[in-house]
N, C-alpha and C positions, 0 to 999 in steps of 0.2 A: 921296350916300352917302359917309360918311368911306372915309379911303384902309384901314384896318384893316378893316370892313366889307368892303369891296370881295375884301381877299387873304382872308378868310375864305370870302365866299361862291366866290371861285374854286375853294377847295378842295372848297367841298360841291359845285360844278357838276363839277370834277373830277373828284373821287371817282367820283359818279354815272357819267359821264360811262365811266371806266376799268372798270367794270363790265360793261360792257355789249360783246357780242362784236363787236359792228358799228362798233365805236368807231376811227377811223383812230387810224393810228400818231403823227402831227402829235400828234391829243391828248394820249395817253397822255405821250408826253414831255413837254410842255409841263405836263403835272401833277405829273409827277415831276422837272420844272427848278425848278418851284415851289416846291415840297417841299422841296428842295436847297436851295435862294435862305432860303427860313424858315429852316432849322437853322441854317443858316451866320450868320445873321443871327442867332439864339440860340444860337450857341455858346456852351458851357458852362453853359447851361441844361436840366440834363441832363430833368426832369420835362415844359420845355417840348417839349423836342426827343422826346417820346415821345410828347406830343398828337397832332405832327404825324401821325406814324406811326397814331395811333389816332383820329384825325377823320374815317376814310372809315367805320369800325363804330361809333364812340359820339361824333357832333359836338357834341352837346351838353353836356358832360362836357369835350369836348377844346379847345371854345372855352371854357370858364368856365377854362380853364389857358391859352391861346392868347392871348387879347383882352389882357389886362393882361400878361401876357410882350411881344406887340408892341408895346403902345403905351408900356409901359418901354424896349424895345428903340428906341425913335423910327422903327421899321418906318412911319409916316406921312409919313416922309421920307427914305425909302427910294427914288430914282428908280425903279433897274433890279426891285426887286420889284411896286414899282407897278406897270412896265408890263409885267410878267411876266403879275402879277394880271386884267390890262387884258386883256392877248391870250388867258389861257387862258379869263376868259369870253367872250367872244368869240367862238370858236371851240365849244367844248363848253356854253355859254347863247346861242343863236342868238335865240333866241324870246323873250330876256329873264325864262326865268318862274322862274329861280333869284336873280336880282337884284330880282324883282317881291314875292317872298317876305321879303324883309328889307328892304322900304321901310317904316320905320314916321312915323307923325304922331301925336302925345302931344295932345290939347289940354284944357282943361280938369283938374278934379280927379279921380285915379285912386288907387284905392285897390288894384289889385290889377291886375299884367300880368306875360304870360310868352311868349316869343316864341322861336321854333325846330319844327324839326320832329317832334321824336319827344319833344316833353317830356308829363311824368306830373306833375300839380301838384294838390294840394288847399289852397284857399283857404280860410277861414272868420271871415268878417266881422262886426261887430255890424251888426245895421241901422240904426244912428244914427252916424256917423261922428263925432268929437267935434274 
């Protein structure tokens, strides 16, 4: 998993994760360090630095602003966010199954994909592909 993959889905384990009342206080922080670590890291990106804020209610919306903010931001080579990313899944994806969600493999020819959790998509193909 690329290092921008990784700090995105921390956030979606995050989020998830701060929601929830049973949720130790370790976490909660460590998603809101994150959090902190992304803006500061997009400073002066004001659209980007609002994702942040609105990736726990519409992640799919917040990373289509998020992805190419960080990987403009060279957030891939970012150490301390990496392993910011690293320890809050960790911690709040024990089980793996928010990291298990955004493994993809492409193979072959595709005419049509869409990847996240709450997308709404209408495709409409020829049946002869040219």
């Amino acid at each position: 998993m690329d290092p921008v993959t990784i700090i995105l889905a921390a956030l979606t384990a995050g989020a998830a994760a701060a929601m929830k009342d049973t949720t130790s206080i370790a976490i909660k922080d460590a998603y809101e360090g994150l959090k902190s670590l992304i803006k500061r890291k997009l400073a002066g990106k004001a659209l980007a630095g609002a994702a942040v804020d609105a990736h726990a209610l519409e992640p799919a919306s917040a990373e289509a602003v998020l992805r190419p903010a960080l990987q403009e931001a060279a957030a891939d080579h970012d150490h301390e966010l990496a392993e910011a990313a690293k320890a809050l899944l960790a911690m709040a994806d024990g089980d793996g199954s928010v990291r298990k969600r955004y493994t993809l493999q492409v193979t072959g020819n595709v005419q049509g994909m869409v990847q996240g959790d709450r997308a709404n998509v209408t495709m409409n193909f020829d049946r002869d592909p040219k």
